[in-house]
Structure formats: structure tokens, C-alpha cells
C-alpha positions, 0 to 999 in steps of 0.5 A, spaced: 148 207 720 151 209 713 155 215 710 153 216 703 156 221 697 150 224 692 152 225 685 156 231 683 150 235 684 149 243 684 147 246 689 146 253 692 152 256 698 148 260 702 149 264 708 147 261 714 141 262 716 138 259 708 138 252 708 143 248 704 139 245 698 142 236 699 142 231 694 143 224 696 147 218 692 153 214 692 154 209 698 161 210 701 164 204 705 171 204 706 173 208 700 180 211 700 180 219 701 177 223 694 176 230 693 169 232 692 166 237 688 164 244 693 157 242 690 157 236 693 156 233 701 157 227 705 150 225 709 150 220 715 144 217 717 143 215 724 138 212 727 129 215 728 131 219 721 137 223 723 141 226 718 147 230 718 150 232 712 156 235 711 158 240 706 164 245 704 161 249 708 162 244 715 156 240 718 151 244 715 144 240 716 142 236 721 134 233 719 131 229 725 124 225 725 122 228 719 124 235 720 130 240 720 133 242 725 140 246 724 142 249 717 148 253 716 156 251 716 161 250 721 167 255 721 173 257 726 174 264 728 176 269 733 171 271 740 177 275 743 176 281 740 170 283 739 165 278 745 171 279 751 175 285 749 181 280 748 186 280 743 188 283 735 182 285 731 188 284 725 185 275 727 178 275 725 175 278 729 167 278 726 160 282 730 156 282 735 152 276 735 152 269 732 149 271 725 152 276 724 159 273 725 158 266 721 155 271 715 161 274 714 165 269 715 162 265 709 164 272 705 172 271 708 173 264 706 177 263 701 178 256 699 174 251 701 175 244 700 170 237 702 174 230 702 172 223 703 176 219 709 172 214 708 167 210 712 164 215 718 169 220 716 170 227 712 174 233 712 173 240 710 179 244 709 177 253 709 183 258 707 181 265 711 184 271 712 191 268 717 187 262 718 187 255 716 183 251 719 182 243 717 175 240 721 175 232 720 168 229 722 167 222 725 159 219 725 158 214 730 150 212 730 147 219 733 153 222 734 159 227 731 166 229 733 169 234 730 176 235 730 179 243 728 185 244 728 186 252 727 192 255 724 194 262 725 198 265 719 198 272 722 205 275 722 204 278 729 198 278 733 195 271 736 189 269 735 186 271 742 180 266 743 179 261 737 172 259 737 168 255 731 160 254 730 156 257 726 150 251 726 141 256 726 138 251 730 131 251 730 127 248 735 118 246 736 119 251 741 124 255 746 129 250 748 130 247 755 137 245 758 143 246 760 144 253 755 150 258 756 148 265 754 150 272 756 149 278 752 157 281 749 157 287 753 157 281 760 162 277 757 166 282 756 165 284 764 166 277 767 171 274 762 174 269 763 169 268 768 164 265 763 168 259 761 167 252 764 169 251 770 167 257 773 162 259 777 158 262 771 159 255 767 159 250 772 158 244 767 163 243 761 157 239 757 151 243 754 144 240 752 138 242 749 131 239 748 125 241 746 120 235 748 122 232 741 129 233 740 135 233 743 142 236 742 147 234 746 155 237 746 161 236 750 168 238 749 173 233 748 180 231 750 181 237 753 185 237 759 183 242 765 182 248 760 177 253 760 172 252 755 165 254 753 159 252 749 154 258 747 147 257 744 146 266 742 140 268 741 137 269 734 135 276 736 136 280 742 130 284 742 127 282 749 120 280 747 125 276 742 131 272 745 127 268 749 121 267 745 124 265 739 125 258 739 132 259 736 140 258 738 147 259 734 151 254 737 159 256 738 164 253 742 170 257 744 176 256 748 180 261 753 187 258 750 190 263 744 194 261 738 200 264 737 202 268 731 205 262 726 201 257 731 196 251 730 192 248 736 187 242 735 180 242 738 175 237 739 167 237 740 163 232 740 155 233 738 149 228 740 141 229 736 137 225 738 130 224 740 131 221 746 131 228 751 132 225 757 139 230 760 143 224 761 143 221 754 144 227 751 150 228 756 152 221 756 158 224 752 160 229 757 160 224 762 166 220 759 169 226 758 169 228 765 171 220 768 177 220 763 179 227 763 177 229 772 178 221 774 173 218 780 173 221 787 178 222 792 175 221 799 170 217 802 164 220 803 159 220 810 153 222 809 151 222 816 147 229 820 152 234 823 153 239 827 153 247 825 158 251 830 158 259 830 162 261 835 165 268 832 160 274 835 163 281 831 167 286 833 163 289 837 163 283 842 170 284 843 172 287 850 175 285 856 172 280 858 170 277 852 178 278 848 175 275 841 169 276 840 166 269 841 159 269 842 157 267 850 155 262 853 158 254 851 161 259 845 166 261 848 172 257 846 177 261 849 174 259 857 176 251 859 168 250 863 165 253 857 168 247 851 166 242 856 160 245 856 160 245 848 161 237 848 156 236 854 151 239 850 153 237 842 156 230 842 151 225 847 146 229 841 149 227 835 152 221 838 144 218 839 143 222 833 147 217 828 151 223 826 158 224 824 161 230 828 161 237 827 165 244 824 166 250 827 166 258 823 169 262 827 175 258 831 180 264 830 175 269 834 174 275 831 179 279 829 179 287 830 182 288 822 175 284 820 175 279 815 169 275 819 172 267 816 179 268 816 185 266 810 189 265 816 184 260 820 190 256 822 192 262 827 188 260 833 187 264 839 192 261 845 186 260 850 183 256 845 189 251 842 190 250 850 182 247 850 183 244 843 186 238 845 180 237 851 174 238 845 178 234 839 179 228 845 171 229 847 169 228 841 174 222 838 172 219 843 164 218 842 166 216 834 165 223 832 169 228 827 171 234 828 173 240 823 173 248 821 172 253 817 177 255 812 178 259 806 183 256 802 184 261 795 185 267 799 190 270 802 190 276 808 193 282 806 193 290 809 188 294 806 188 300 810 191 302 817 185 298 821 182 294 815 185 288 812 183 286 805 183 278 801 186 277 795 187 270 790 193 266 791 196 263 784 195 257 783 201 257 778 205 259 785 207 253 788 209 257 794 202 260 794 199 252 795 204 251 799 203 256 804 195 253 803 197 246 805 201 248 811 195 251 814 190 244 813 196 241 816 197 245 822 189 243 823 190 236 821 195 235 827 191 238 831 185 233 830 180 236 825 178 232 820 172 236 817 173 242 813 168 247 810 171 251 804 168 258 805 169 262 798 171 257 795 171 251 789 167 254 783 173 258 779 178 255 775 184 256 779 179 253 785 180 247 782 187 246 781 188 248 788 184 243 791 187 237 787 193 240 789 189 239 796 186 232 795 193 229 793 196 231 800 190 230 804 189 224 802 181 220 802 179 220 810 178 228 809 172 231 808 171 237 805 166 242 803 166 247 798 162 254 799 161 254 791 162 248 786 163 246 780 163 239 777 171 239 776 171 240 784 167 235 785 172 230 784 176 232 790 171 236 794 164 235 797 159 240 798 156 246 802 149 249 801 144 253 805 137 252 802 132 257 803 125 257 803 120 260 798 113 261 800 108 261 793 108 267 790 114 270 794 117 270 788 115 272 780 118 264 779 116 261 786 109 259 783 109 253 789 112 253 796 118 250 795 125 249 799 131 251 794 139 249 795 143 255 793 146 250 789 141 248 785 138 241 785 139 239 778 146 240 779 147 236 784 144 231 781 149 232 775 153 231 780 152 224 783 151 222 776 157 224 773 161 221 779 156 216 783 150 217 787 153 215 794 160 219 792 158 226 792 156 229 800 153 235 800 151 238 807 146 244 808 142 248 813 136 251 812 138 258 811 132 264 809 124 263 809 122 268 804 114 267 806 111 263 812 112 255 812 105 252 812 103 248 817 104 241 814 109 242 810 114 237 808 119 238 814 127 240 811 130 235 814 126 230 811 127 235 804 135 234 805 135 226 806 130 226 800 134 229 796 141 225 798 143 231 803 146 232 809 141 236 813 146 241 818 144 241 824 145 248 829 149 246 836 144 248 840 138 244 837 142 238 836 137 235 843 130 237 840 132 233 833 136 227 835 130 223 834 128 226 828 135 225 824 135 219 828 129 215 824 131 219 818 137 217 817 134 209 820 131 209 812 135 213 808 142 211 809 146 205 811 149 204 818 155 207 816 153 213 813 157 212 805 151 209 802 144 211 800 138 206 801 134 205 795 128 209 798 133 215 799 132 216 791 128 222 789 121 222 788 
């Protein structure tokens, strides 16, 4: 790998999407800092024909293997205004779309310098409308990191969402990745919504492939901030945006730059012609472990039981005061919780499983809100049995736990209707609050929570490590939606549901499909390790029939690492099957998948 500077050499700024003319000359090899000549550029070379080169303009061209893959500049400037409807138009505030913006940055750049640092490294320094911004470039083999600091001049107006890119990529073909995009006109609705860790943008990384090259991006030294990386389209035709085998990268952050502020952004980009996702995230993967840490809980892997013991409203009545669905359901009825044990816990125990969650163990509440924000408000009849079910199943090695909802709170919407709203996570009497419920449950012997709409939003986040620290390791709970900066500290829930072929315009195969999607959770156990992150699932709705023959879910879920949910009623006819299953998937203490336990 060697950095070199070309001659002083004329060669022509050009909009974005015109390709930069560039000369190669000079070694440099731990010279002091040097100004160059605008018309000069720093050129890495990296292995299998990887050039970057870096003029006044920024990282303006990358070639890979022979081709050119990305012409055009790298610029800072202000998404607020005009992507999220956020912010002074007075801070940069450019058009609609990628090419749009960085054309007209070019022309609002008022001086532009490049500078030699030395082996490996360059700065780039842009004077723009109440903006400064200096980048420093640091090469290492396939990689770049770029470090902007972004300051705002401006006497009054911050600069809302400070955003830098301005790189065309052209692809052999339409990319293949993890590639974040929505039209402006989404983004302004959802906000801050779009930027990682979110349910929208469940990654903070960010790759592209195109069967011979990758590209790889990662926000670096970031802390737990929002943060997106944006591969527009080139055109937004319909017949166009997909079709056209080209991306604008722009990475943006949620974090404003007061009026006479400065603040310091790092991304680290990786080409390469290795495009296989866990290369080109490698990057992203130490940001993660650095920034999220390992996780915070002992994983069981091991089958277990689905309870759903709340009926509706409609159920409620004088012999049945909560709504509970009949029969070994009703919890509130000492016979029918020694008839619940009787039927779950010889079951799972010969099954090999580790316990059970209930949904519904506060009834069913006139005021509706079917999962309760309160769910440690239990009904008296049924904390008068809760000792005798929580003894029943500690006794035979088993888990008990509970619906929750952690990032909610219950409030009066109407006369009759109550309504939910977040809590802060900012608010330590909010997390307080929280906790004191998990720790109600907690004493009560639960040991197994699923987090009903829950984990896959900023705030979330903050919650659950606020949760996890308290908690301790030996909790296990199980987040309705994710991200991966929950995993961490949560593991998941997700129901699969079945797609016959043809059900679907994409369904071109019967196919099981998790919610939460198999390639996620795959990123997930990579960032964090394979046996770490328990993900536990039920088969949820059949769009078409299931073919005779056809893979049986439960051997679906252990093949891929999941934790099959069993329904209490069904424990009896799959003790067997789950039995054997977990026999060749998982060691005997559930925290460890076997080697046959690997996906095919």
C-alpha cells in the first residue's frame, strides 16, 4: 500500500457526476504537512487495484480492479431543512436529491485547500456559506476514515442535521445490501425515526455489493447517537431508481451544530473485492463492540412454553371477573393453576425446556389496552395463586415470566378508553417507575420477560441498558422489536409465519419467514456471538397451505438457531419431537449451539 502525490498537474473540477481527471507521480512517505496545488491529488493504493484519490474537492474517485467505481467529492451540508423539515434554510440547506445537493455545494464553495500529513493521510479543508469544515483522511489497506469537523458560522441558526457525502457510485449492477433509502417526502414524515437505532434503520453499518465489488461503511466513534448512512437513488423515476445501477452515499447525523459550534464526525469506508457482508462490516463490528460492549445476560436457548390466558372484554362477566380465557386459564381459580402446572410443567420438563411466559396475567381490563403498561398490577385472586404456579415450576428446574411493556405508560384517553404514551428515557423518575415494576415481578419469582412493544427505538435502548444494569445477567428478556443496539442487553421475540409460493409477488418458494428477518438476526449473532443471542419464536399466520412434507417449524427454528414457542396446550404432542431436536441441536444446558446447529 503506498500514498503518492502526482506532479503539479492541471486537471479539471467538475460537478459530481463528471469524473475527476488524475495524475499520479511522487512517492510520499512520512514527509511533513505540505500544501498542494488545487490541481493536484493524494492517490492510495490499496490492494486488487484499489485506488482512492483525494483531491480539493475530498475523496473524489475510487477505481477498484481495473474500473471506476465512484466519482465526485465529499462535502458537508445541512439534511435539516429540506430532507426532515428541520431547521434553518439560512445553514445550507441544498435540494431534493443527492446530485442536486452536492451540484450546488461545488458552486458555494469558497476555498478549498488539499494538504499532505503525511504517510496514509491528507486534509481537505472547504470554506462554505457559515461553514468551515476540515476532513482528514487516514488510508489503511482497503480502508479510509474520514474525520469532518463541521463548523457553523452562522450568527444565529444551528445547523439542524450536519450531513457529508457527495460520492456517485456506479455499480456493474443494482447493488445488493444493507442500503438505507426513502424518498424525502418519508423522511420528513418519520424523522428522526430514519436514523439508527431504530426500527427503521436496525444496523448503524451499511454495505453494497454488486457480485464483484464492495463497499462497506461504518459510523465510528460515535457513542449511542443517531445516525444514518443514505445510498439515494440517482433518479427517482420508477422505472428508474431501482433499475439504474447507481447510489449517492451521504452519511447524516441527528445531532445539531449550534450557531458559532464546531462538532467532529468520523465514517470509515471499506472497497474491496471481497463482498462477502461480513468483510465489508468487519469495520462496523468493532465499532459496535467497542461502542455496545458484549452482552449482559446468560442465554438459554431451550423450548419454551407460550401462555395466553387473557380472553377480551366480552369475556368479562360474573363468573369470569377478568376476563381469562377458560379452563386451565383461568388464573385467577386455585384448581385451574394446579390444572395449568399438571398440563405444562411434566411436558416441558421431558421436553428439556426452560419454562414458560404468560401474556395476559393482569386479565383483561374494562379500559382496554389488551398488554398492560402496568402488568405488575396483577388481579388479588391471581397473586394469591402466583406462589403455588412460580413453586410448581421452580421446583421441576423450570423459568417462569410475563408479559410486559417496558416503554410505555397507561393513561386516561376518554371516559371508558385508556390510551399509552412513551416514557423518557431522559426522565429518571420515567426509568424508575419501570423498574420498580420488573422488580415487583422479579420478587414475585419471574425470571422471563417478553417486552411487548418494545426495543427497536432510540429511547428503547437507553431503557434497556438502564434495565439490564439493574436486572443483572440471570434475566432473560425478549424484545417484540430490535435493533442490534438492544441486543446487548435483550434477546428476541418474533413470530414466523408461512408463505406458500406464489402467496406473495415475492414468495417464489414455500418458505418460513421471521418477522424479524433471518438476515438480521444473523448480523446479530455475528456482531455478538453465535450462542449469545436468544431469539425465541412461534409460528404465527399460514398465507397458503403447508405441503405434506414440507420441513416441520420446529426443525425450521433450531436450524436456524431459534428457540421454537411452544403453545401450552400442545406442550404433550411436541414433548418428543422438541426433545430429539434439542438432543442434536443444542448442549445440554441450552447455552450452546452444536455445530450441526449451523444454518445450511
Amino acid at each position: 500500500m503506498r500514498s503518492r502525490l502526482p506532479p503539479a498537474t492541471s486537471h479539471l473540477l467538475c460537478r459530481p457526476r463528471l469524473l475527476v481527471a488524475v495524475a499520479v507521480g511522487l512517492a510520499l512517505s512520512g514527509s511533513p504537512r505540505r500544501a498542494i496545488s488545487a490541481e493536484d491529488a493524494l492517490v492510495h493504493e490499496g490492494p486488487n487495484g484499489l485506488k482512492y484519490t483525494v483531491t480539493a474537492d475530498g475523496l473524489s474517485h475510487i477505481d477498484l480492479a481495473g474500473r471506476t467505481l465512484a466519482t465526485g467529492g465529499w462535502y458537508a451540508w445541512n439534511a435539516g431543512p429540506v430532507w426532515f423539515g428541520a431547521g434553518s434554510r439560512d445553514v445550507l440547506a441544498y435540494g431534493h436529491y443527492s446530485r442536486a445537493v452536492y451540484a450546488a455545494l461545488v458552486k458555494d464553495i469558497t476555498s478549498k485547500t488539499l494538504e499532505a500529513l503525511g504517510e496514509g493521510r491528507a486534509r481537505v479543508r472547504h470554506e462554505q456559506p457559515h461553514v468551515t469544515a476540515v476532513y482528514d483522511y487516514t488510508f489503511a489497506g482497503e480502508d479510509v476514515t474520514i474525520a469532518a469537523r463541521i463548523e457553523n458560522r452562522h450568527p444565529t441558526a444551528s445547523l439542524a442535521m450536519p450531513a457529508m457525502g457527495g460520492l456517485r457510485f456506479t455499480f456493474a449492477r443494482p447493488p445488493d445490501g444493507h442500503m438505507v433509502v426513502w424518498h424525502t417526502s418519508y423522511l420528513r414524515h418519520i424523522g428522526k425515526a430514519a436514523f439508527h437505532p431504530s426500527h427503521a434503520n436496525r444496523i448503524g453499518g451499511s454495505y453494497a455489493v454488486d457480485g464483484a465489488a464492495g463497499v462497506g461503511a461504518t459510523p465510528i466513534e460515535t457513542g449511542l447517537a443517531r445516525t444514518l448512512l443514505f445510498w439515494d437513488y440517482d433518479h427517482w423515476a420508477a422505472d428508474q431508481r431501482q433499475a439504474v445501477p447507481v447510489r449517492w452515499l451521504t452519511y447524516v447525523r441527528a445531532q445539531p451544530i449550534p450557531a458559532g459550534g464546531a462538532m467532529t464526525f468520523k465514517v470509515r469506508l471499506r472497497v474491496s473485492t471481497r463482498t462477502d457482508w461480513r468483510h465489508l462490516l468487519a469495520p462496523y463490528k468493532a465499532h459496535f463492540l467497542a461502542t455496545f460492549g458484549p452482552v449482559r445476560y446468560k442465554a438459554d436457548h431451550r423450548a419454551m412454553v407460550v401462555a395466553h390466558v387473557n380472553r377480551n372484554v366480552e369475556a368479562i362477566g360474573p363468573d369470569n371477573p377478568y376476563g381469562f380465557h377458560g379452563g386451565f386459564r383461568r388464573l385467577d381459580l386455585p384448581d385451574q393453576v394446579k390444572a395449568f402446572c399438571d398440563r405444562v410443567v411434566p411436558g416441558l420438563q421431558a421436553a428439556g425446556g426452560q419454562g414458560v411466559i404468560i401474556w395476559g396475567q393482569t386479565g383483561e381490563e374494562r379500559r382496554r389496552e389488551m398488554y398492560r403498561t402496568d402488568f405488575d398490577v396483577i388481579p388479588p385472586e391471581v397473586e394469591a395463586n402466583w406462589p403455588t404456579l412460580v413453586k410448581r415450576f421452580g421446583d421441576a428446574g423450570l423459568a417462569a415470566g410475563v408479559c410486559t411493556r417496558p416503554g410505555q405508560v397507561t393513561y386516561r384517553l376518554t371516559w371508558t378508553r385508556d390510551g399509552t404514551m412513551p416514557i423518557s428515557a431522559d426522565e429518571p423518575a420515567h426509568l424508575e417507575m419501570m423498574w420498580r415494576r420488573f422488580d415487583r415481578m422479579i420478587r414475585l419469582g419471574c425470571t422471563r420477560f417478553y417486552l411487548d412493544s418494545f426495543g427497536a427505538h432510540f429511547g428503547d435502548v437507553r431503557i434497556m441498558q438502564y434495565l439490564r444494569e439493574k436486572m443483572g445477567p440471570d434475566i432473560l428478556t425478549y424484545a417484540e422489536h430490535q435493533c442490534d443496539a438492544v441486543l446487548p442487553y435483550s434477546g428476541v421475540y418474533t413470530e414466523t409465519d408461512f408463505w406458500a409460493a406464489g402467496s406473495a409477488d415475492w414468495a417464489k418458494e414455500d418458505q418460513y419467514r421471521p418477522r424479524s428477518g433471518l438476515r438480521f438476526l444473523e448480523v446479530g449473532r455475528w456482531l455478538l456471538g453465535e450462542d449469545n443471542v436468544p431469539v425465541i419464536s412461534r409460528l404465527y399466520d399460514r398465507h397458503g397451505k403447508i405441503p405434506e412434507g414440507f420441513e416441520d417449524v420446529r426443525a425450521f427454528f433450531f436450524r436456524n438457531r431459534m428457540t421454537p414457542m411452544i403453545a401450552d396446550y400442545r406442550i404433550g404432542e411436541e414433548t418428543e419431537a422438541v426433545r430429539a431436536l434439542q438432543a442434536k441441536y443444542l448442549s445440554a444446558d441450552g447455552r450452546h449451539w452444536k455445530p450441526s446447529g449451523r444454518k445450511e
